[in-house]
MIVEX-163327 format. One record per atom (N, C-alpha, C): atom name; residue in one letter; residue number from 1; x, y, z. Coordinates in pm, whole numbers, plus 50000, padded with zeros to 5 digits. Each point is the difference from the previous one (the first is absolute). Example, Ala and Ser with C-alpha at 12.3 -4.5 7.8 and 13.67 -1.06 7.14 Angstrom:
<nodes>
NODE/N/A/1/51319/49431/50780;
NODE/CA/A/1/49911/50119/50000;
NODE/C/A/1/50090/50120/50000;
NODE/N/S/2/49965/50105/49928;
NODE/CA/S/2/50082/50119/50006;
NODE/C/S/2/49923/50109/50073;
</nodes>
This chain:
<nodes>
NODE/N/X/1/52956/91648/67219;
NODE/CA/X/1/50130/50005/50057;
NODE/C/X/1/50073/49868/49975;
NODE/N/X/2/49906/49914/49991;
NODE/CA/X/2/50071/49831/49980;
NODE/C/X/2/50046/50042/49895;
NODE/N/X/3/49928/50041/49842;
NODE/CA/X/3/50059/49977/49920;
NODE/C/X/3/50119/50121/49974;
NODE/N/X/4/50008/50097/50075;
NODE/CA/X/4/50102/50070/49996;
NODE/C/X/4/50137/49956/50077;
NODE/N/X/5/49941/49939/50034;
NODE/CA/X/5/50124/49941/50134;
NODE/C/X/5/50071/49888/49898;
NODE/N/X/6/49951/49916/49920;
NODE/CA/X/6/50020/49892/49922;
NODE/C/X/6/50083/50010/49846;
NODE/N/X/7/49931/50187/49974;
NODE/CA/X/7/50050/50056/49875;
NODE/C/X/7/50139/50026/50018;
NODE/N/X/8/50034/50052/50154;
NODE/CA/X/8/50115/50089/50058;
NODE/C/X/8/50068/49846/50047;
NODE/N/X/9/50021/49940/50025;
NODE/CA/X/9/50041/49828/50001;
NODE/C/X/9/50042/49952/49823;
NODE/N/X/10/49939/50036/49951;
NODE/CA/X/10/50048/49922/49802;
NODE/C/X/10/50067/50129/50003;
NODE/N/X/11/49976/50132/50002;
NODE/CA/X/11/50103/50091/49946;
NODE/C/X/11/50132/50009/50030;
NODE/N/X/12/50016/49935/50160;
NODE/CA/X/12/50109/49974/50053;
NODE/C/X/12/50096/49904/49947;
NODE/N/X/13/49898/49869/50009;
NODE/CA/X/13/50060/49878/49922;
NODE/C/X/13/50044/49989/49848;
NODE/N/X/14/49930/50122/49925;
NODE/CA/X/14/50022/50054/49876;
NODE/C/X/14/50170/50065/49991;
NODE/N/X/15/49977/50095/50107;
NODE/CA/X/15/50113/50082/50009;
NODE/C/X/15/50121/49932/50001;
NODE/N/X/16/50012/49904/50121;
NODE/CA/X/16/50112/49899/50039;
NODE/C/X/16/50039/49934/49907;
NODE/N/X/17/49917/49916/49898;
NODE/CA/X/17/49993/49924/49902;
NODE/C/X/17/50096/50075/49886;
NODE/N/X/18/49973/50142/49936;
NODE/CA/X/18/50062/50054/49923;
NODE/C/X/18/50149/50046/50033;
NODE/N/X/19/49964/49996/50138;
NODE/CA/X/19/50187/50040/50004;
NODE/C/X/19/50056/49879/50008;
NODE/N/X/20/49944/49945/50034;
NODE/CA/X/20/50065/49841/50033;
NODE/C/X/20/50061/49977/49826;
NODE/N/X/21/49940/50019/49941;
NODE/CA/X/21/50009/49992/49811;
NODE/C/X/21/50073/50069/49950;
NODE/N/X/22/50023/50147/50062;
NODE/CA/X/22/50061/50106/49993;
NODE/C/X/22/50170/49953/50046;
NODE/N/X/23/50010/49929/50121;
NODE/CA/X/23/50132/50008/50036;
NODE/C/X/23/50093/49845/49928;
NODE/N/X/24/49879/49940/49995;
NODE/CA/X/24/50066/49878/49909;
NODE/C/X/24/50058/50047/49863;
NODE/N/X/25/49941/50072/49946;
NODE/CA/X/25/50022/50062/49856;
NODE/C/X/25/50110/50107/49993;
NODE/N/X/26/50039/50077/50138;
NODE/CA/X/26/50121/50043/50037;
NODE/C/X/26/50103/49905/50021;
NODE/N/X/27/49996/49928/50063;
NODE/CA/X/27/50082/49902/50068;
NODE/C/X/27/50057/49935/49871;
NODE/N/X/28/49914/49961/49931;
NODE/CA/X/28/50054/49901/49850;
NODE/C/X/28/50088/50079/49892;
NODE/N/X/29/49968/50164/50004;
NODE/CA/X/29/50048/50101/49921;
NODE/C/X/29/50165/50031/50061;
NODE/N/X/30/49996/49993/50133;
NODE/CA/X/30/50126/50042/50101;
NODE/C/X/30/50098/49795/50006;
NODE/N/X/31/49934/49906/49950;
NODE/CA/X/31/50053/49880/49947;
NODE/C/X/31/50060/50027/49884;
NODE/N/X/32/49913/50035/49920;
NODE/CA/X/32/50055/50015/49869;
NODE/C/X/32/50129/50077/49954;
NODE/N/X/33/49973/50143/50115;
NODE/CA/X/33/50090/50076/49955;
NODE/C/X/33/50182/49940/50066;
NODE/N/X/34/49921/49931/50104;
NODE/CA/X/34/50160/49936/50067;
NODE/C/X/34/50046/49900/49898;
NODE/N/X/35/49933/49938/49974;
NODE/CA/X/35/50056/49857/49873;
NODE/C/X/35/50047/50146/49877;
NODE/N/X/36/49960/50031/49965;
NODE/CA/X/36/50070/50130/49897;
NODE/C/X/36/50107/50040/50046;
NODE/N/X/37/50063/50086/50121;
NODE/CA/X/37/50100/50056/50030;
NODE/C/X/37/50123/49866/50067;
NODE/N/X/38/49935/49865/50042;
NODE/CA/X/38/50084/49938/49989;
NODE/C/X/38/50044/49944/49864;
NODE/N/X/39/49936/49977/49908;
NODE/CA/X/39/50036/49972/49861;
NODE/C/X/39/50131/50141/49931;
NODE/N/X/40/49934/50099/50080;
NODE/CA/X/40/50093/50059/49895;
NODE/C/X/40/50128/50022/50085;
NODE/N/X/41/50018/49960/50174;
NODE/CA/X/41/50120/49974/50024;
NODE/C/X/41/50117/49923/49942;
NODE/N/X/42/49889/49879/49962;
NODE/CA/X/42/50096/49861/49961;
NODE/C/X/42/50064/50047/49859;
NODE/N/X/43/49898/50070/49922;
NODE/CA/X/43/50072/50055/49858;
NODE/C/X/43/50068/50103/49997;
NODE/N/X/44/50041/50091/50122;
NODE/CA/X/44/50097/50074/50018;
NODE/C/X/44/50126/49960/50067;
NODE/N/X/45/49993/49879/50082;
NODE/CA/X/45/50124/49947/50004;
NODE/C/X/45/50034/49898/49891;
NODE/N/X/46/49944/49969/49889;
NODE/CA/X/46/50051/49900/49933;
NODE/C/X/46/50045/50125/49892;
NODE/N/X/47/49956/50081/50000;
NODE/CA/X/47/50073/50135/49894;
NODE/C/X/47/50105/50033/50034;
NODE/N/X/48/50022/50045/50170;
NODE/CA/X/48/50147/50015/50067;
NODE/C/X/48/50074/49884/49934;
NODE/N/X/49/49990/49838/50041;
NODE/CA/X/49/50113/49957/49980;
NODE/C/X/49/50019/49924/49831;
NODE/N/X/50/49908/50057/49913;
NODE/CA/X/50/50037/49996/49849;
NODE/C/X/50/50080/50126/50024;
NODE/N/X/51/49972/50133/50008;
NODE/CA/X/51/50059/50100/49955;
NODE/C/X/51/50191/49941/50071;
NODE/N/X/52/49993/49897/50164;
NODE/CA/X/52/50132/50040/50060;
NODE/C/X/52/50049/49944/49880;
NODE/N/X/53/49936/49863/49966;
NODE/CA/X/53/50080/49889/49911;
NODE/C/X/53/50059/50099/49859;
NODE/N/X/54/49917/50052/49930;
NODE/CA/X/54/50049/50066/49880;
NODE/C/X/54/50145/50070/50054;
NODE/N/X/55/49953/50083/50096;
NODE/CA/X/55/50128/50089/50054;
NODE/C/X/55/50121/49925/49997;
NODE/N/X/56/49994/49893/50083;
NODE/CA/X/56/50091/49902/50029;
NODE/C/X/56/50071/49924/49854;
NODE/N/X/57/49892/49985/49896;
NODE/CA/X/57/50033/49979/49888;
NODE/C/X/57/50058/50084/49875;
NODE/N/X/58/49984/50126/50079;
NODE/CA/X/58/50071/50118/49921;
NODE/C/X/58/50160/50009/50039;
NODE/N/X/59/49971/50018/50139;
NODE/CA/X/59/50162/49962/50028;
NODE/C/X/59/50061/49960/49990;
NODE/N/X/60/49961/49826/49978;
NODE/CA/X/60/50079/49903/49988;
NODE/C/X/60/50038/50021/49838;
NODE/N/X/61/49949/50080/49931;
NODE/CA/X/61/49989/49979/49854;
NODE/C/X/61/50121/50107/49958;
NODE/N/X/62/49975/50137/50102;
NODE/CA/X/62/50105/50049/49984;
NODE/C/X/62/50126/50009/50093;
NODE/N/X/63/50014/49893/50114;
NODE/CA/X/63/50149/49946/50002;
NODE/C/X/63/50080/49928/49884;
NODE/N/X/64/49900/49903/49906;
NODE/CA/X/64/50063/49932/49889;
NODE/C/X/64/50026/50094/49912;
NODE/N/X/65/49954/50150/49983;
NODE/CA/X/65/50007/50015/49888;
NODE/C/X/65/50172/50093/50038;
NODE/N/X/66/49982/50071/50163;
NODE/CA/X/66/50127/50012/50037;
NODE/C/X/66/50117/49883/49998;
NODE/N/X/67/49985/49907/50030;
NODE/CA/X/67/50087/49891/49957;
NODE/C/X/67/50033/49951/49858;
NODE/N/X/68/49915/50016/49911;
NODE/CA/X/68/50050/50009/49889;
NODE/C/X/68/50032/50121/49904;
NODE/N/X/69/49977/50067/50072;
NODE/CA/X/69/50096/50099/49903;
NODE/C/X/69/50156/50031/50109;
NODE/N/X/70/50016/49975/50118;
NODE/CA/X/70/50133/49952/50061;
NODE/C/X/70/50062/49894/49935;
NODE/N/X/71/49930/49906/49973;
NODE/CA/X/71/50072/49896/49900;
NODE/C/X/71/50039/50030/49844;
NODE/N/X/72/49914/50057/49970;
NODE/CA/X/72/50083/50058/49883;
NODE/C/X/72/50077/50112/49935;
NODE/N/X/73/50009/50066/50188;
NODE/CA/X/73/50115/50108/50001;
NODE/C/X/73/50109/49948/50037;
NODE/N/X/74/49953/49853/50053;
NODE/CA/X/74/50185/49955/50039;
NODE/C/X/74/50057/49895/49888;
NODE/N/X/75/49869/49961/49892;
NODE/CA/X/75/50055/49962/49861;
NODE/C/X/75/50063/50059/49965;
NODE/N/X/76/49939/50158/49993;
NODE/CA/X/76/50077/50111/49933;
NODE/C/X/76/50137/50019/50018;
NODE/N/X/77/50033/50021/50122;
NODE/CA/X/77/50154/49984/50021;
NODE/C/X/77/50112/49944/50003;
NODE/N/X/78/49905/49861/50033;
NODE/CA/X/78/50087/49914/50006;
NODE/C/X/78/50053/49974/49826;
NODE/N/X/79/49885/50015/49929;
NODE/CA/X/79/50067/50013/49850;
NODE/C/X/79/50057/50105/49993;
NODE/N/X/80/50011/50136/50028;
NODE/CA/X/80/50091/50075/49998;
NODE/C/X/80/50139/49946/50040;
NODE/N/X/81/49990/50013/50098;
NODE/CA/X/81/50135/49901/50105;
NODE/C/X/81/50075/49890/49909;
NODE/N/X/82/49914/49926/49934;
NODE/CA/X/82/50058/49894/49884;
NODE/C/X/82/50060/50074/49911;
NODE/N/X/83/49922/50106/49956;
NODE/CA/X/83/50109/50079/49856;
NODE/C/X/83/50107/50075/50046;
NODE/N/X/84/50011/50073/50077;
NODE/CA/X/84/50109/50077/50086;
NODE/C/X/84/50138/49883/50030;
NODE/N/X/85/49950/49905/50046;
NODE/CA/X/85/50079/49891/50012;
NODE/C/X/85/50089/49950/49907;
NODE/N/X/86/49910/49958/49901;
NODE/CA/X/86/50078/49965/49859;
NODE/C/X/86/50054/50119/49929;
NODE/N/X/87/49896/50085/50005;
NODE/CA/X/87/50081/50134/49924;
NODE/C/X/87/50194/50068/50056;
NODE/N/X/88/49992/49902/50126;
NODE/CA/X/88/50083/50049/50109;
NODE/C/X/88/50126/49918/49947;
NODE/N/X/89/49945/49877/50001;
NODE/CA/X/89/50134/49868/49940;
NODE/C/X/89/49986/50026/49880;
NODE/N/X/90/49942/50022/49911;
NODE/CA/X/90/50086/50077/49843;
NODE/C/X/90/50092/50095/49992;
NODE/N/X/91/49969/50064/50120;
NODE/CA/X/91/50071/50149/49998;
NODE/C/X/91/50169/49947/50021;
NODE/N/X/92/49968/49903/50115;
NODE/CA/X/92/50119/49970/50083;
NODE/C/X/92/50098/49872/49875;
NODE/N/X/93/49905/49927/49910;
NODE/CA/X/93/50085/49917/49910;
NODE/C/X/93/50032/50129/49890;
NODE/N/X/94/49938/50068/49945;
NODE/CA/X/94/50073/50102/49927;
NODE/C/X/94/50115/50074/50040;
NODE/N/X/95/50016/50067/50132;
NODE/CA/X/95/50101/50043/50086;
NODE/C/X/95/50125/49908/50021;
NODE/N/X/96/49975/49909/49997;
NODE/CA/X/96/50141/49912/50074;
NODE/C/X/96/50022/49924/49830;
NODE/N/X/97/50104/49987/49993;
NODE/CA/X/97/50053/49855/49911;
NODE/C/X/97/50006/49885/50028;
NODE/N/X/98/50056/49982/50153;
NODE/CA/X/98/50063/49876/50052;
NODE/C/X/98/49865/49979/50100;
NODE/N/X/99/49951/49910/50041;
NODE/CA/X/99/49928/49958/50103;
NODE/C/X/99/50063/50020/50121;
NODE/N/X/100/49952/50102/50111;
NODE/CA/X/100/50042/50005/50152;
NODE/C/X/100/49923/49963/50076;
NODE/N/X/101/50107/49892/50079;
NODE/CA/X/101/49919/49908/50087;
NODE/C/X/101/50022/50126/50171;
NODE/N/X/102/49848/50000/50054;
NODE/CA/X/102/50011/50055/50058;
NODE/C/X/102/49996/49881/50152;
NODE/N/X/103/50121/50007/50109;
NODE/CA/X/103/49959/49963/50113;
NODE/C/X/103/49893/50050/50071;
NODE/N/X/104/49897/49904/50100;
NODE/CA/X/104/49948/50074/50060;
NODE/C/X/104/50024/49989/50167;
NODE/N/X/105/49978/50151/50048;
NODE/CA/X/105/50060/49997/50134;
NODE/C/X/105/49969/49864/50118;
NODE/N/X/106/49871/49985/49960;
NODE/CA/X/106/49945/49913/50077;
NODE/C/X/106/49945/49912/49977;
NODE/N/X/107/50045/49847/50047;
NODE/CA/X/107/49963/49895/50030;
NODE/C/X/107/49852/49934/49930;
NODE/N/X/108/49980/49905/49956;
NODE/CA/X/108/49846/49974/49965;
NODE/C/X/108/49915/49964/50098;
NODE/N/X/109/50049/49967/50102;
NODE/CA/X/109/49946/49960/50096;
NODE/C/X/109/49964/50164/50085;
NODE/N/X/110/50082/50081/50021;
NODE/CA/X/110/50018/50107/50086;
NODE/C/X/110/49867/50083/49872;
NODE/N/X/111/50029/50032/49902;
NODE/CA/X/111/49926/50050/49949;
NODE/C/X/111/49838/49997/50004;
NODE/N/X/112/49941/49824/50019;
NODE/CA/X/112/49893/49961/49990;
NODE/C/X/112/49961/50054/50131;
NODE/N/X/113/50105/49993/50114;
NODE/CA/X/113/49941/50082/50110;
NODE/C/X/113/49991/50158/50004;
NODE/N/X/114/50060/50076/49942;
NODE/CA/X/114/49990/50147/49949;
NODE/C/X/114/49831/50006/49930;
NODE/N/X/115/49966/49923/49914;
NODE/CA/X/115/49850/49918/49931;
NODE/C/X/115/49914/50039/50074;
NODE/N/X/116/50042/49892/50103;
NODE/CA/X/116/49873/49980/50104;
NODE/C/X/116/50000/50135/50081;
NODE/N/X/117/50113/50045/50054;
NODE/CA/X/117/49934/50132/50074;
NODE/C/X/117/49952/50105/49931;
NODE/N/X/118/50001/49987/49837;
NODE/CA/X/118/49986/50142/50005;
NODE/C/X/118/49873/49935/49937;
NODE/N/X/119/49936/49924/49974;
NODE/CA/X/119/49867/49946/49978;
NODE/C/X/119/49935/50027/50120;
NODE/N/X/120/50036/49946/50096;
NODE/CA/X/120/49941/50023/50160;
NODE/C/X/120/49987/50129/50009;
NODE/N/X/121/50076/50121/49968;
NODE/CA/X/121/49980/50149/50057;
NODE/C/X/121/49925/50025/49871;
NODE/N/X/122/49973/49958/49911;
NODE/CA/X/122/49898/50067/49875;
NODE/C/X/122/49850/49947/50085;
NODE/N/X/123/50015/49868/50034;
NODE/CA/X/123/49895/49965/50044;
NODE/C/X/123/49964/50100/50104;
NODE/N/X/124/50023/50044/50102;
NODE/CA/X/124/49972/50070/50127;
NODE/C/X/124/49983/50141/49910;
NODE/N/X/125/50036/49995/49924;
NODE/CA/X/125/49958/50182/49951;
NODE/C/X/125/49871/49999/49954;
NODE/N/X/126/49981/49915/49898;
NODE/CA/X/126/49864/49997/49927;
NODE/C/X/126/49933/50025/50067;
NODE/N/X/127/50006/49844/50148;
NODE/CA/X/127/49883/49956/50101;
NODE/C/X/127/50002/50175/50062;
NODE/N/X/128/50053/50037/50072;
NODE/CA/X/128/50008/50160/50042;
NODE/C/X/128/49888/50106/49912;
NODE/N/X/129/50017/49961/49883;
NODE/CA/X/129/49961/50079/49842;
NODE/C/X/129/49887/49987/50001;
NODE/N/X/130/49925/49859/50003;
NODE/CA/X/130/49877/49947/50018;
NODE/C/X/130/49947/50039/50137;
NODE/N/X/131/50061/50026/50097;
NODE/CA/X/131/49968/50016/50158;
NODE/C/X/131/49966/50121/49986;
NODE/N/X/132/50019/50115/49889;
NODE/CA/X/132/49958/50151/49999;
NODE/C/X/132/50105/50073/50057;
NODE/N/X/133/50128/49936/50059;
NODE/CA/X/133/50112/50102/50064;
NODE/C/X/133/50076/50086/49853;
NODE/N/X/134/49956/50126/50047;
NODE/CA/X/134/50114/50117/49943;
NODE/C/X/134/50095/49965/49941;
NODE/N/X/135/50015/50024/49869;
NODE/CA/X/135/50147/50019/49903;
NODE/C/X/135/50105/50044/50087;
NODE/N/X/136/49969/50123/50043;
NODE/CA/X/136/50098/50045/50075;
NODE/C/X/136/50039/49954/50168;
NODE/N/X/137/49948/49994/50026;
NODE/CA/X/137/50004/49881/50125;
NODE/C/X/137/50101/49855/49962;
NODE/N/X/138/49964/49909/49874;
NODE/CA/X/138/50061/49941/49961;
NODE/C/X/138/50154/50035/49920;
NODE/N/X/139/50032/50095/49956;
NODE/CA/X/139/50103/50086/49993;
NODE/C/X/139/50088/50013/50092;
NODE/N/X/140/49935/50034/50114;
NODE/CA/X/140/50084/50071/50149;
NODE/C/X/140/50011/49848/50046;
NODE/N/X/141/49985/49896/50021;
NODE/CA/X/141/49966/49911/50090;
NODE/C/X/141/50102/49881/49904;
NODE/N/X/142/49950/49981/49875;
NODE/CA/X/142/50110/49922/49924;
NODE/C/X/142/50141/50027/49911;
NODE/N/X/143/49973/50113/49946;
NODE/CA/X/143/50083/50040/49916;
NODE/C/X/143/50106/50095/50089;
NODE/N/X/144/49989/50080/50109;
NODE/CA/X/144/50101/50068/50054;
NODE/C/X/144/50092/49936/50052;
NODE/N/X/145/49974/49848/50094;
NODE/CA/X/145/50081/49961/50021;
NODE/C/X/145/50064/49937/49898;
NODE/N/X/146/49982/49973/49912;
NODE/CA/X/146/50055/49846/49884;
NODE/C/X/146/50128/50045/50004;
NODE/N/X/147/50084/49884/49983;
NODE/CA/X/147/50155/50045/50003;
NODE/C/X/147/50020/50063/49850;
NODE/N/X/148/50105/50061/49979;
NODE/CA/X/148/50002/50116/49936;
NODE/C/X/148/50016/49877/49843;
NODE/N/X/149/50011/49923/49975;
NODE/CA/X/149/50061/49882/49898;
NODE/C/X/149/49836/49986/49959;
NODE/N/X/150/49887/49977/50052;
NODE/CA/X/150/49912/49947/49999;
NODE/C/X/150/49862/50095/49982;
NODE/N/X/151/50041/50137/50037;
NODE/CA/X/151/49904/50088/50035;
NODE/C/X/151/49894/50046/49890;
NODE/N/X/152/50059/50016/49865;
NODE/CA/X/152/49945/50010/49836;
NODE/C/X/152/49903/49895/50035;
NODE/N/X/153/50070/49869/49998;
NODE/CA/X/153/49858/49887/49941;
NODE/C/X/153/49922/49996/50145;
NODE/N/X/154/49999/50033/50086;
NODE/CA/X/154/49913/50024/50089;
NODE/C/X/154/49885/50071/49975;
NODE/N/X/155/50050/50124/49949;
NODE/CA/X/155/49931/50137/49974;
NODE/C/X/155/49884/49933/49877;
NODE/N/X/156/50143/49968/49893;
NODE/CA/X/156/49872/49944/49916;
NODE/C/X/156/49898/49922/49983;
NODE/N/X/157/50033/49903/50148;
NODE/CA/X/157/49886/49872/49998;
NODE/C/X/157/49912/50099/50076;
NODE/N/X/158/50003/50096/50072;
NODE/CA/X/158/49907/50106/50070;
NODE/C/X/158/49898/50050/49910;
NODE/N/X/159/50069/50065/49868;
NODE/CA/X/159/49961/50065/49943;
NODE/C/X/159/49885/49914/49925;
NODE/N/X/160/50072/49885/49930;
NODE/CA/X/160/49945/49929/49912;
NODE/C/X/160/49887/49919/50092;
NODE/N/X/161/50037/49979/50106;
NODE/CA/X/161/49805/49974/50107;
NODE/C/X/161/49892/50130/49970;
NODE/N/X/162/50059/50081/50011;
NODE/CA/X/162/49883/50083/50008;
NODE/C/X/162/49979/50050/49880;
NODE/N/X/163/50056/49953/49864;
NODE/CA/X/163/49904/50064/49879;
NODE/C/X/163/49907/49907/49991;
NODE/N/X/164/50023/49834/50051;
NODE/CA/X/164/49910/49906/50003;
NODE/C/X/164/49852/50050/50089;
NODE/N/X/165/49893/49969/49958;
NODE/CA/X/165/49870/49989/50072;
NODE/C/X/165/49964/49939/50166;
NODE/N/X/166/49960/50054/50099;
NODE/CA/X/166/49952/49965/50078;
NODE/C/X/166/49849/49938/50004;
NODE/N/X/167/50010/49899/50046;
NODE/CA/X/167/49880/49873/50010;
NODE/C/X/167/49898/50043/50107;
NODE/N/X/168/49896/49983/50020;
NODE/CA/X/168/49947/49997/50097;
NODE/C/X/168/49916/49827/50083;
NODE/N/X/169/50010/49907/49925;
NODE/CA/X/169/49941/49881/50047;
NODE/C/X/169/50145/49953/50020;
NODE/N/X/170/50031/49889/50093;
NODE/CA/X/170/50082/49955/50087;
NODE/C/X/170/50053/49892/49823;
NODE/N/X/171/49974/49983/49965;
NODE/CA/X/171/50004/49864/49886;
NODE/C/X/171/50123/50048/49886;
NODE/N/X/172/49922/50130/49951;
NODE/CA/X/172/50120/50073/49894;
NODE/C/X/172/50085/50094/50057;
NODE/N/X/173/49955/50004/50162;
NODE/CA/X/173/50180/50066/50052;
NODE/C/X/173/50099/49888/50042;
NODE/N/X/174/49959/49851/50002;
NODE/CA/X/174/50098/49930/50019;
NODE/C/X/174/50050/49947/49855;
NODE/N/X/175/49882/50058/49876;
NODE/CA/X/175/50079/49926/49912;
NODE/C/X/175/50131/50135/49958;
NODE/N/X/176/49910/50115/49983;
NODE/CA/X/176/50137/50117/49987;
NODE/C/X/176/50089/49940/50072;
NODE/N/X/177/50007/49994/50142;
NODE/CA/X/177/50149/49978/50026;
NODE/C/X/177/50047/49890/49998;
NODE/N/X/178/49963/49933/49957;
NODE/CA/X/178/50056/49838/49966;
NODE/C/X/178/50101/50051/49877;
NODE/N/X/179/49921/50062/49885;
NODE/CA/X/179/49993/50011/49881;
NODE/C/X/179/50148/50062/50001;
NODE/N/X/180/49981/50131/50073;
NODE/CA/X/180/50115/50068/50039;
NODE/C/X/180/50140/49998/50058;
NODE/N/X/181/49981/49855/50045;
NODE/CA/X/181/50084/49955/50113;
NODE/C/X/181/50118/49911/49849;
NODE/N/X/182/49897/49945/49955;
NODE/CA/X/182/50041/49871/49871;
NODE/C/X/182/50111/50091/49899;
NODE/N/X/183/49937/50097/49984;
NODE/CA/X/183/50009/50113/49898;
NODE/C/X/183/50163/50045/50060;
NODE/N/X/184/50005/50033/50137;
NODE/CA/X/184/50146/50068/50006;
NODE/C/X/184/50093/49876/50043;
NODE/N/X/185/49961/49889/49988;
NODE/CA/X/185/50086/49866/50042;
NODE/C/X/185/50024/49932/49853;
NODE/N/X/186/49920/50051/49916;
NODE/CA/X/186/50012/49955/49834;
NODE/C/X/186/50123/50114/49926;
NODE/N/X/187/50000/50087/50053;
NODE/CA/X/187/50102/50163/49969;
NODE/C/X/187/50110/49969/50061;
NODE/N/X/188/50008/49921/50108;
NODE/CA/X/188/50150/50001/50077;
NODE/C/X/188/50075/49892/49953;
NODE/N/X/189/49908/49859/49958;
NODE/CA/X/189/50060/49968/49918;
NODE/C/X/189/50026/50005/49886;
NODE/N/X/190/49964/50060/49913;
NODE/CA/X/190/50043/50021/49852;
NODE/C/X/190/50097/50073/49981;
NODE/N/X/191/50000/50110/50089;
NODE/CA/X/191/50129/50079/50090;
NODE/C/X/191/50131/49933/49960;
NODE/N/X/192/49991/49881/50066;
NODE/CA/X/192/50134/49916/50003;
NODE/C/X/192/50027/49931/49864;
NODE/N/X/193/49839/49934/49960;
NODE/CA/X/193/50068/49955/49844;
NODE/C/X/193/50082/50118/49897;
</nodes>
């Protein structure tokens, strides 16, 4: 019985021993697997913010490419605008014999202020344009009232905002309407020359 009593004592201490071996060898496997699933956290957020950056770099790639082809739709016209112009004063030196000096109604001074406001209301249209407000909204709101003298180039600075592109980063909607603003304050005066 001693030595059964002694056998049943090591089998025990046997037993204990192996799990004891058993749970360490779990324990190190359930380590391992945590260092793994945190590794592949860290490489799934560094994938998120490559993929945001590309995104971000796509966009930005195609606001420029919207900005430059706006820029070289308003080359376009504006060289149009140049030949129409001249084509306009040939027409007018072929037509006349004598040189007619034309008065103009208004003042150079009064004029440069005619300039500035109607630069200022091109400006507020664009900014509107860029803000996402309605053509037609801008229609009803600017152009109905315009006094009846004024109401055409109203319409058309309306019109001519909205064949232009809407921006979405804060940077190339202030340059559109900068751009825009320059653009009908560069027209009002040439107007007068």
């Amino acid at each position: 019985m001693k030595y059964g009593l002694i056998a049943a004592v090591i089998a025990v201490v046997a037993l204990f021993y192996f799990m004891s071996q058993s749970n360490k060898a779990d324990a190190e496997r359930l380590k391992q697997a945590e260092i793994a699933h945190q590794q592949k956290l860290e490489q799934d957020k560094a994938n998120e913010a490559n993929l945001e950056q590309a995104s971000l770099a796509r966009q930005v790639e195609a606001e420029k490419a919207k900005a430059l082809k706006v820029e070289q739709a308003q080359l376009g016209s504006e060289k149009k605008a140049r030949e129409l112009e001249q084509a306009a004063k040939q027409n007018a030196a072929l037509q006349a014999n004598k040189p007619v000096v034309k008065e103009n109604k208004y003042s150079e001074e009064e004029w440069m202020s005619i300039c500035k406001s109607t630069a200022g209301a091109a400006k507020a249209i664009m900014t509107n344009r860029q803000r996402g407000v309605a053509m037609t909204e801008m229609m009803d709101k600017v152009v109905r009232p315009a006094e009846p003298a004024i109401k055409e180039i109203v319409k058309a600075f309306v019109i001519d905002a909205y064949n232009r592109p809407r921006y979405d980063t804060p940077e190339y909607q202030q340059k559109s309407v900068l751009d825009f603003e320059n653009h009908a304050y560069l027209t009002c005066i040439k107007v007068r020359q």
